[in-house]
PLY file of the C-alpha trace (Angstrom):
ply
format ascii 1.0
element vertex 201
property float x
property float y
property float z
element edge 200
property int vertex1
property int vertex2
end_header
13.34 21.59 -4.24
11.48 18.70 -3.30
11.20 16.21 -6.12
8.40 14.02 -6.09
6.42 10.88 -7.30
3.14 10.51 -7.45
1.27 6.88 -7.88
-2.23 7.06 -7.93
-4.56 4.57 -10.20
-7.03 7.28 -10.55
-6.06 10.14 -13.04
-8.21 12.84 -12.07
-7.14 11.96 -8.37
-2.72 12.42 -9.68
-3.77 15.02 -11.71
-5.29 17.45 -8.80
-2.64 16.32 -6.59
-0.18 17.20 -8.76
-1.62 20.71 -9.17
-1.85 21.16 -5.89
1.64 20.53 -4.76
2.81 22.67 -8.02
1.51 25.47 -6.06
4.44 24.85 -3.29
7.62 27.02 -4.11
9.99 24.64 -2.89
7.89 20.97 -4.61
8.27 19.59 -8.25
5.84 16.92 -9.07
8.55 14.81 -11.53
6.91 11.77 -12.19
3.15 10.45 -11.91
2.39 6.65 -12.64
-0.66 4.70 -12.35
0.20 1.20 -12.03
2.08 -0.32 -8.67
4.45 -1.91 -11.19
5.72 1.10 -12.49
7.09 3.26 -9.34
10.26 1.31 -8.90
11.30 2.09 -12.59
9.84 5.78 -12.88
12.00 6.22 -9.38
15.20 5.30 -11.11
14.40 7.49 -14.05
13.35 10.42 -12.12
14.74 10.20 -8.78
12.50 11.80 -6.34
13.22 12.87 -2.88
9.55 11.43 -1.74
7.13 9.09 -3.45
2.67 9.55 -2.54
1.98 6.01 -2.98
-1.60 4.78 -3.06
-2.23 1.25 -1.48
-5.50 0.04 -4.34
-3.38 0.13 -7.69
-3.77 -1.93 -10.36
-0.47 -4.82 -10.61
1.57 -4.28 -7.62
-0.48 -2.74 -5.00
1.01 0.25 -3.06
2.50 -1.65 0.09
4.32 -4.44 -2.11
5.47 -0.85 -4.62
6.64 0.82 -1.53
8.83 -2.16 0.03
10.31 -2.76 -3.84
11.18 1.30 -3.97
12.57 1.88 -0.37
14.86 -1.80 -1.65
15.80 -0.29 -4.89
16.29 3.74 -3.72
16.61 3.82 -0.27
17.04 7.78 -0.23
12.99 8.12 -1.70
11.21 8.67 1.06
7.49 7.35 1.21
4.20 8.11 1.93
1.03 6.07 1.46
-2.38 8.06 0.65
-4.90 6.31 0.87
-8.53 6.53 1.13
-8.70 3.62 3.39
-7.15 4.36 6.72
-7.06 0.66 7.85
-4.68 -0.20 10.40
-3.90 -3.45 8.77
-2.79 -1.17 5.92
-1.28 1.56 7.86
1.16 -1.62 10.19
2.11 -3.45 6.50
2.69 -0.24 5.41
5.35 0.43 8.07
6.69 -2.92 8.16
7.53 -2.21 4.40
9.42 1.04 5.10
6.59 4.08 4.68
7.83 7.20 6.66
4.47 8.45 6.49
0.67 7.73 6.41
-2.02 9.80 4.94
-5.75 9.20 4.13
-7.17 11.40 1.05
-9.92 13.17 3.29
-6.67 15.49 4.87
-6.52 18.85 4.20
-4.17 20.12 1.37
-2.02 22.25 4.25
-1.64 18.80 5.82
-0.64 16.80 3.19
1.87 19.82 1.82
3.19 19.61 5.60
4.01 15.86 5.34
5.62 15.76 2.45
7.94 18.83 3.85
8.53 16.54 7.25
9.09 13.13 5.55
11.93 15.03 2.95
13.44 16.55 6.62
13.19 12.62 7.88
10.66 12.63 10.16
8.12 9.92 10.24
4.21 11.29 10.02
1.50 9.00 10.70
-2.29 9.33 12.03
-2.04 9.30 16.27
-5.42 7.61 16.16
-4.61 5.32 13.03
-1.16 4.36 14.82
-3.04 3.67 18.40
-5.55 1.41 16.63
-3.25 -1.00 14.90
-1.10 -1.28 17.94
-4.57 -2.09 19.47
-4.83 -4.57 16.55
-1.91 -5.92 15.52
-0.64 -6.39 12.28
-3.33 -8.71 11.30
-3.38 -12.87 11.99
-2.58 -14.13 8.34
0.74 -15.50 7.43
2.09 -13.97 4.20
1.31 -17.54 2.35
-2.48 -16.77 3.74
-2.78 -13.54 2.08
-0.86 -14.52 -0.85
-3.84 -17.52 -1.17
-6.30 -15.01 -0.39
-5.75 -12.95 -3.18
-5.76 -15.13 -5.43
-8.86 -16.38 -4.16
-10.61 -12.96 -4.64
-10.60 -13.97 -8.49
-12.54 -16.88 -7.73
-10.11 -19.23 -9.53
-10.17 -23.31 -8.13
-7.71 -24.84 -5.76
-5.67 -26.44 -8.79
-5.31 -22.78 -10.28
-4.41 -21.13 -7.25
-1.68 -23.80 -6.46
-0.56 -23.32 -9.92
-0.53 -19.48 -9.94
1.62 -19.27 -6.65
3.96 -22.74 -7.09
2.45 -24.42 -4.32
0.49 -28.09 -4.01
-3.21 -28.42 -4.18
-3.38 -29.73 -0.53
-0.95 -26.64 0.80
-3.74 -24.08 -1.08
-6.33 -26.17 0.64
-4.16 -25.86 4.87
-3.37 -22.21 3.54
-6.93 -21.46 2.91
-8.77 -23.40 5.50
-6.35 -21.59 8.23
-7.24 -18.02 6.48
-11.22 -19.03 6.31
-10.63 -19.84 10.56
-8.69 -17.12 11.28
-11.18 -14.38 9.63
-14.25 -16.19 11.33
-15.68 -16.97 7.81
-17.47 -19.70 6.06
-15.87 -19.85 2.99
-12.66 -18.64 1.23
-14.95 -15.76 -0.66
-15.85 -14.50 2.64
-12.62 -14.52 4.02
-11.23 -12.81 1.50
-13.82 -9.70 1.85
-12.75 -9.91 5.25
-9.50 -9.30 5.10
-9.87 -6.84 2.51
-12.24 -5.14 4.78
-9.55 -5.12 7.81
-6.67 -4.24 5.40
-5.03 -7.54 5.94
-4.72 -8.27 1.65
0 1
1 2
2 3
3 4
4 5
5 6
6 7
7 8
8 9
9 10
10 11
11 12
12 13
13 14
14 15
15 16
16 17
17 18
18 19
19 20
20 21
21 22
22 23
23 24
24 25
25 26
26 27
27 28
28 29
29 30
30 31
31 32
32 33
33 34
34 35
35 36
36 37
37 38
38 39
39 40
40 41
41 42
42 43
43 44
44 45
45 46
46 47
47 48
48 49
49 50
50 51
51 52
52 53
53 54
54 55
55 56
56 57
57 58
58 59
59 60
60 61
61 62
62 63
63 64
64 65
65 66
66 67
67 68
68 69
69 70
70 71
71 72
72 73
73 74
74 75
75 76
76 77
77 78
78 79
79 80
80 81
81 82
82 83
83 84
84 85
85 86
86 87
87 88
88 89
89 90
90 91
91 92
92 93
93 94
94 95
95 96
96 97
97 98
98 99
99 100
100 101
101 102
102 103
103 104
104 105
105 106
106 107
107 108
108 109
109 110
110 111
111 112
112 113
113 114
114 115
115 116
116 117
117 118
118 119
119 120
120 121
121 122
122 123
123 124
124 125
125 126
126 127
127 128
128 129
129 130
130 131
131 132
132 133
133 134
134 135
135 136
136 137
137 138
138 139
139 140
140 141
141 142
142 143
143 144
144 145
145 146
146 147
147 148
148 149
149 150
150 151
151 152
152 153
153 154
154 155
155 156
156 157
157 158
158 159
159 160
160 161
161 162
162 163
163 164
164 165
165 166
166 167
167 168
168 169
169 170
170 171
171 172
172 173
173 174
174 175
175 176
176 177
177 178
178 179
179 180
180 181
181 182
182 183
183 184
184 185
185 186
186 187
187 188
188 189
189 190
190 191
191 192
192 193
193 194
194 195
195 196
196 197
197 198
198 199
199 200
């Protein structure tokens, strides 16, 4: 059998996903979570063989989940599902240690069929996904940018930013300045959207 892990924010979403692979004679669905903070701990209690990760989860998002799991169980296998085939998200998603990359539009046969290949240790990714973030790149902002970024989705000042990630008011201000130049925007909001947009956050 191959045990699996579902992480998915959105409950109707796990729950037919989890219906549909209980269909497959040879998959067990043996743990579903909603948060990205929880996969790394409902991993060690449940070992799975592979782990469906979503990348938009409340917490940790899916990318951060899936480099913490592949640290703390290197034998789970993952794939990201996504409805966002970005290739910002599909290249961090990679860099982090994914084996495969699905978007939520595939067909149920496909999906069934990745799992399979990912457990065998094959890696399974979009041709067209992978040819546009090569195109791409794996976006221009540092980790520090995107780190500042985020934070600045929340709309929170410099001071609170700098506080939040243990930095100085005046490395917020380089960190977002660079991010706001980089994007092409006019201000940090925008930037942020951006980046979201392109799969860089």
């Amino acid at each position: 059998m191959i045990r699996v892990l579902l992480a998915d924010d959105q409950a109707l979403v796990r729950g037919a996903l989890a219906a549909m692979l209980a269909l497959e004679p040879d998959i067990e669905v043996v743990a579903q979570v909603g948060w990205g903070d929880e996969v790394v701990e409902a991993a060690r209690r449940a070992r799975p063989d592979v782990a469906l990760i979503d990348v938009q989860m409340p917490g940790m998002d899916g990318l951060a989940a899936t480099a913490e799991l592949r640290a703390a169980l290197p034998s789970c296998r993952v794939v990201i599902c996504t409805t966002f085939g970005r290739p910002g998200y599909f290249a961090r998603a990679m860099e982090n240690g994914a084996a495969g990359f699905v978007v939520k539009d595939s067909s149920p046969e496909h999906l069934v069929d990745t799992v399979r290949r990912v457990h065998s240790g094959l890696r399974v990714v979009d041709p067209a996904l992978a040819a546009e973030s090569l195109a791409s790149g794996a976006g221009p902002l540092t980790a520090r940018e995107r780190d500042v970024l985020r934070q600045a989705r929340g709309g929170g000042t410099v001071a609170e930013i700098a506080r939040a990630l243990s930095l100085s008011n005046g490395t917020v201000r380089n960190h977002l300045s660079s991010a706001i130049g980089k994007t092409g925007a006019s201000t940090r909001a925008e930037a942020a959207l951006i980046a979201e947009e392109y799969g860089w956050l």
